[in-house]
C-alpha positions as CSV (number, residue, x, y, z in Angstrom):
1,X,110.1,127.4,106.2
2,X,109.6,124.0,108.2
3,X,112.2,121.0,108.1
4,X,109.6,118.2,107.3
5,X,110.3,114.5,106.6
6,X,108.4,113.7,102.9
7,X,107.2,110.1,103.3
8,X,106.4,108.9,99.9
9,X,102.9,107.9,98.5
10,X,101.4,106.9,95.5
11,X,99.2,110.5,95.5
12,X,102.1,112.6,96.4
13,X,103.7,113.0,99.9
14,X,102.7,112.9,103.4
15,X,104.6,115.6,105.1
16,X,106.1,115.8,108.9
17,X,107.2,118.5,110.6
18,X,107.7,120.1,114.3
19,X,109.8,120.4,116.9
20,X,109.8,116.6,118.1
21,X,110.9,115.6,114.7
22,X,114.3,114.0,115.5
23,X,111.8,111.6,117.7
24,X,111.1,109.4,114.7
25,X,114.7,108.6,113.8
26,X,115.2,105.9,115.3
27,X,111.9,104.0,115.6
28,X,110.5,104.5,112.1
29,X,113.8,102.6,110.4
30,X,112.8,99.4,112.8
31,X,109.0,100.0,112.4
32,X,108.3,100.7,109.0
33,X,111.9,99.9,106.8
34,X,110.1,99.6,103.8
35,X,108.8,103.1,104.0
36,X,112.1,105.4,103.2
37,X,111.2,109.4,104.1
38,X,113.0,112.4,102.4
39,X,114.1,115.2,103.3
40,X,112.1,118.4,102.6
41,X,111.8,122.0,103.3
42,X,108.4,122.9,103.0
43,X,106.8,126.3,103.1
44,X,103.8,125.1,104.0
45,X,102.7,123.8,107.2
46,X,103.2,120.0,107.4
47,X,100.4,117.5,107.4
48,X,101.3,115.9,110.4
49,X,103.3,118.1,113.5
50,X,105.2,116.4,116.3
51,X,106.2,118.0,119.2
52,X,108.8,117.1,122.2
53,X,106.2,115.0,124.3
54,X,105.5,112.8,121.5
55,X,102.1,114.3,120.6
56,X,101.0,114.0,117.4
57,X,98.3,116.2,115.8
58,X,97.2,116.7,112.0
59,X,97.2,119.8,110.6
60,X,93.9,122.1,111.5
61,X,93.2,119.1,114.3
62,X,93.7,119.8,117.9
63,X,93.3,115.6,118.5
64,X,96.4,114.1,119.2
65,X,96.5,110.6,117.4
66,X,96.5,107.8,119.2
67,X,97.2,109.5,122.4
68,X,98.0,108.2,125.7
69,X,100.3,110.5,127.2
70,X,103.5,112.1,126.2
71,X,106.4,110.1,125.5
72,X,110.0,109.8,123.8
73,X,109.9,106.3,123.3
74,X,111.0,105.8,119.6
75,X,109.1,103.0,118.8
76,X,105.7,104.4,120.3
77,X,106.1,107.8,118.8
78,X,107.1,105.9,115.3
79,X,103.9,103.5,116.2
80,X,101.5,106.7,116.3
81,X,103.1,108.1,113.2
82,X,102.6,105.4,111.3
83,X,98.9,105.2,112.3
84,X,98.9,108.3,111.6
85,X,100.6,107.9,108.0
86,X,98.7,105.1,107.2
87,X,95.1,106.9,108.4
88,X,95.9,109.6,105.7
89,X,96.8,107.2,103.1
90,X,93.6,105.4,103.1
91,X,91.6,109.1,103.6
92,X,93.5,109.9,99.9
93,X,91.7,107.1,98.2
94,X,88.4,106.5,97.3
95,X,87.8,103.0,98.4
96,X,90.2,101.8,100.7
97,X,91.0,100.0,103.7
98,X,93.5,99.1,106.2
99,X,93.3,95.5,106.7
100,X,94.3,93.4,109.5
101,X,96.0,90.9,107.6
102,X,99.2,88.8,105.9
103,X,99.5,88.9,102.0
104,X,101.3,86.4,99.9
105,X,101.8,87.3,96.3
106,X,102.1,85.1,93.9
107,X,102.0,85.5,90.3
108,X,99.9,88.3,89.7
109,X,97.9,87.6,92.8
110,X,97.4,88.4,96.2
111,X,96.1,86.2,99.0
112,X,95.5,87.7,102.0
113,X,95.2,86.0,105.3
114,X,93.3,87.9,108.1
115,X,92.5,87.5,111.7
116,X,92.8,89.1,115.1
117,X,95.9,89.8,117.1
118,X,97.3,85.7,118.1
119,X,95.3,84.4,114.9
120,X,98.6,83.0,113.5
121,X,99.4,86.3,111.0
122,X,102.6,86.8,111.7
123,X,103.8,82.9,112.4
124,X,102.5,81.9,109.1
125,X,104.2,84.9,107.1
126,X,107.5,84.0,108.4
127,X,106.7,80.2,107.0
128,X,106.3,81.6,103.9
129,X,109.1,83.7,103.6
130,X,111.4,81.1,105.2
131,X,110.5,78.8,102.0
132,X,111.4,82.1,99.8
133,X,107.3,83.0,99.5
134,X,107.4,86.8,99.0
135,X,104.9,88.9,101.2
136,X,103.2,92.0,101.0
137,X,102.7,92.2,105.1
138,X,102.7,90.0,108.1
139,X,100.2,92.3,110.5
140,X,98.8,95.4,107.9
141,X,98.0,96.2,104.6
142,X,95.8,98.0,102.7
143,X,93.1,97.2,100.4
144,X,92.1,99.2,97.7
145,X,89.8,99.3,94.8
146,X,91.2,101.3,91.8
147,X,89.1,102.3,89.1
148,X,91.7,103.8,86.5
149,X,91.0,107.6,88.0
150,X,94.5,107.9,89.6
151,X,98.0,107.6,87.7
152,X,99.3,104.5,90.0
153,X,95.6,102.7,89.0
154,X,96.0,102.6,86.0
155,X,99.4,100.8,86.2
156,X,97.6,98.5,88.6
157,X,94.5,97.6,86.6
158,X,91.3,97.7,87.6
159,X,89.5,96.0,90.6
160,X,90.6,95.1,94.1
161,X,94.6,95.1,95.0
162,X,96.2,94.7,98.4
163,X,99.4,97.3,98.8
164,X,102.2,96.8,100.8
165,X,102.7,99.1,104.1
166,X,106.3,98.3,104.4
167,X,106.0,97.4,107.7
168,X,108.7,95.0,109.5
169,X,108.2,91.4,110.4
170,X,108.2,91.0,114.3
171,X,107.8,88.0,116.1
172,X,106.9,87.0,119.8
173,X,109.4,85.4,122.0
174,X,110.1,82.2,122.6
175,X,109.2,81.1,119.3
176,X,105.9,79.4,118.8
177,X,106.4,75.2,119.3
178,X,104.5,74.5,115.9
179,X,107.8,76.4,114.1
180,X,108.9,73.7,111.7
181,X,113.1,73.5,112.0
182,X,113.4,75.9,108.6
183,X,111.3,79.0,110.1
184,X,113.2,78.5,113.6
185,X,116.3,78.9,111.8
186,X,115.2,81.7,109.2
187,X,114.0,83.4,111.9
188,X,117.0,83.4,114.9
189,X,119.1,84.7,111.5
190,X,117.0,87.5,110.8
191,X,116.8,88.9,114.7
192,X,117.5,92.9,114.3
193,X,116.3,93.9,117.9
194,X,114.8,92.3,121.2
195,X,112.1,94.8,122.9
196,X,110.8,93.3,125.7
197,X,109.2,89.4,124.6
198,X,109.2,90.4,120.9
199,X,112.1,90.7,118.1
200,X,112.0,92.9,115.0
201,X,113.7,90.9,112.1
202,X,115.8,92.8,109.5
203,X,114.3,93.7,106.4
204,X,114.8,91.3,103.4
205,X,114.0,92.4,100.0
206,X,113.5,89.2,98.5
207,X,110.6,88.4,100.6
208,X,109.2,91.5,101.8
209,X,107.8,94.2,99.6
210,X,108.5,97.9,99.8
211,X,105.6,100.4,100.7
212,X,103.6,100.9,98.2
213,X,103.9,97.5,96.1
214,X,100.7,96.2,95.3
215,X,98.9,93.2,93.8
216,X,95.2,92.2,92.3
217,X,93.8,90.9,95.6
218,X,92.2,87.2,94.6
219,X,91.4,85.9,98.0
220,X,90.8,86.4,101.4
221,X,91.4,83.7,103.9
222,X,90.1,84.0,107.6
223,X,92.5,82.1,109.9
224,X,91.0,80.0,112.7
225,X,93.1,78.2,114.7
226,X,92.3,75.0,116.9
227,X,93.7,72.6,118.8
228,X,94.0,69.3,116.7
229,X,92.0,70.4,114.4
230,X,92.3,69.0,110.4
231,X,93.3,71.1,108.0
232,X,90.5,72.8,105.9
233,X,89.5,75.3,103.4
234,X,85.7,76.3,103.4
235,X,84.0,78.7,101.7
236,X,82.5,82.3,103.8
237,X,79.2,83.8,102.8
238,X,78.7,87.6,101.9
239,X,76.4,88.7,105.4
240,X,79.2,86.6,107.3
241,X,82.3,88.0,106.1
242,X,81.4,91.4,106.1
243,X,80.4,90.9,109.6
244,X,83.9,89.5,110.6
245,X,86.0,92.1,108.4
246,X,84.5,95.5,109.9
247,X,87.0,94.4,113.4
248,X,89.6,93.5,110.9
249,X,89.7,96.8,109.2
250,X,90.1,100.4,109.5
251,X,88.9,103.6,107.6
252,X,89.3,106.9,109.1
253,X,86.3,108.2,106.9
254,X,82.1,107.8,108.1
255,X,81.4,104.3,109.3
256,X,78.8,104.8,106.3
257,X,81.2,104.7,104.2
258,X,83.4,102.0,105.7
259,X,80.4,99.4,105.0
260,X,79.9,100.1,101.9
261,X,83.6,100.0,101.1
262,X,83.7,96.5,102.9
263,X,80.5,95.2,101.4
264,X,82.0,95.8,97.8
265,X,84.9,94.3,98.8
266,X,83.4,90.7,99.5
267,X,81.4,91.2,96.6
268,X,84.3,91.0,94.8
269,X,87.0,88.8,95.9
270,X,86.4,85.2,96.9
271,X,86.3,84.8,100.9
272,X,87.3,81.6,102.8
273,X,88.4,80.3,106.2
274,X,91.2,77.7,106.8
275,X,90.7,75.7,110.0
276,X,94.0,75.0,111.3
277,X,96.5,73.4,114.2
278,X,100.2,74.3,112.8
279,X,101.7,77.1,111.2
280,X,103.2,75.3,108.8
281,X,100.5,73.5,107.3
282,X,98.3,76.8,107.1
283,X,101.5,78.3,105.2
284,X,101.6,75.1,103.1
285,X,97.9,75.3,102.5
286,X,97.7,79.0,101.7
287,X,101.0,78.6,99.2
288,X,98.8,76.6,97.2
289,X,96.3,79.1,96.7
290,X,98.9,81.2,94.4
């Protein structure tokens, strides 16, 4: 029999076993609170093994995931599980994607806000949620298309959703200079943990949605930020907005398969960009879309 952690999906669980186990109790609680595990005993092998060093590897793989070196560090062992988790979620599904990206919900919608790593993601998201805007993500979700085949689809509806990774807001340190007074204060309450430059805030249910929450996805919003620049919405062709997701996405699958994934996704859902200076006024602008 092998002790496994169960980590709960909507097409069963994701299973995690191996000697290193006891590695990911303390950093997947800070990195990923909305994604509770359960205990198992599993006379099977797991789908995912971890060993002392840190090493990840799939079941019937002999490539680590995400790999560079061995380690006990909590938080990187709990950040190559989760990549790891996350990998194997979107493998499950027939058309999905992990998307680089903030979601606000709204009533029955989803708008979600994408860009690379200092785009404004995470700033904007904690806008939101300090004026009591609840998010999917700040950083990573998932994008999906559900066609009614699987039990949690048909709860869904049909068409393109955006699901929750239950991932936990972080921020950069010192805060950002553009932080209206409200954020700056939501924000300094919510500090859980300092690592290094950064701060993981504590998990709040009223803003933050669990793993595996979803919404119809209505929008997409590419973030540009620029000095003084005025605020604007403007619409994103087809040819250029597939171009700019494929770095903004992930699918462990072909790369085949990936492009026709993304090019029915912008075929679908409306794409814009929002030109923008302050967080604030790109959360302000964005709330507005809902």
């Amino acid at each position: 029999m092998h002790r496994a952690e169960g980590f709960p999906t909507p097409n069963g669980p994701v299973t995690v076993g191996g000697p290193g186990l006891s590695l990911i109790a303390e950093g997947m609680p800070l990195l990923v609170p909305g994604w509770i595990p359960q205990s198992l005993s599993e006379s099977a092998a797991p789908d995912f093994e971890i060993f002392e060093t840190g090493e990840i590897l799939e079941n019937g793989s002999e490539v680590p995931i995400e790999w560079d070196g061995p380690s006990d560090d909590p938080l990187v062992v709990a950040y190559r599980l989760a990549t790891a988790l996350f990998g194997a979620l979107v493998h499950r599904r027939k058309s999905a994607l992990i998307l680089d990206a903030g979601v606000l919900i709204g009533k029955a919608q989803a708008i979600a806000f994408v860009g690379d790593s200092g785009a404004g993601k995470s700033s904007i998201a904690l806008h939101l949620t300090a004026d009591g805007h609840r998010i999917l993500g700040d950083d990573r979700v998932i994008a999906f298309e559900a066609d009614g085949a699987d039990g949690d689809d048909q709860s869904n509806g049909p068409g393109w959703h955006a699901m929750a990774l239950g991932l936990a807001q972080k921020l950069r340190l010192p805060l950002p200079v553009d932080f209206s007074p409200a954020a700056r204060d939501h924000c300094e309450a919510r500090i859980a943990q300092h690592i290094a430059d950064s701060a993981f805030l504590a998990w709040d249910p009223k803003t933050q949605a669990r793993f595996g929450e979803a919404a119809p996805l209505t929008g997409i919003v590419f973030l540009s930020r620029q000095p003084k620049s005025a605020l604007a919405l403007e619409a994103v062709g087809q040819s250029e907005a597939i171009r700019s997701l494929i770095g903004l996405t992930g699918d462990p699958g072909p790369a085949t398969g990936h492009l026709s994934t993304l090019t029915r996704l912008v075929a679908a859902v409306p794409i814009q960009r929002l030109r923008y200076t302050a967080s604030a006024d790109a959360a302000d602008a964005l709330s507005r879309l809902v």
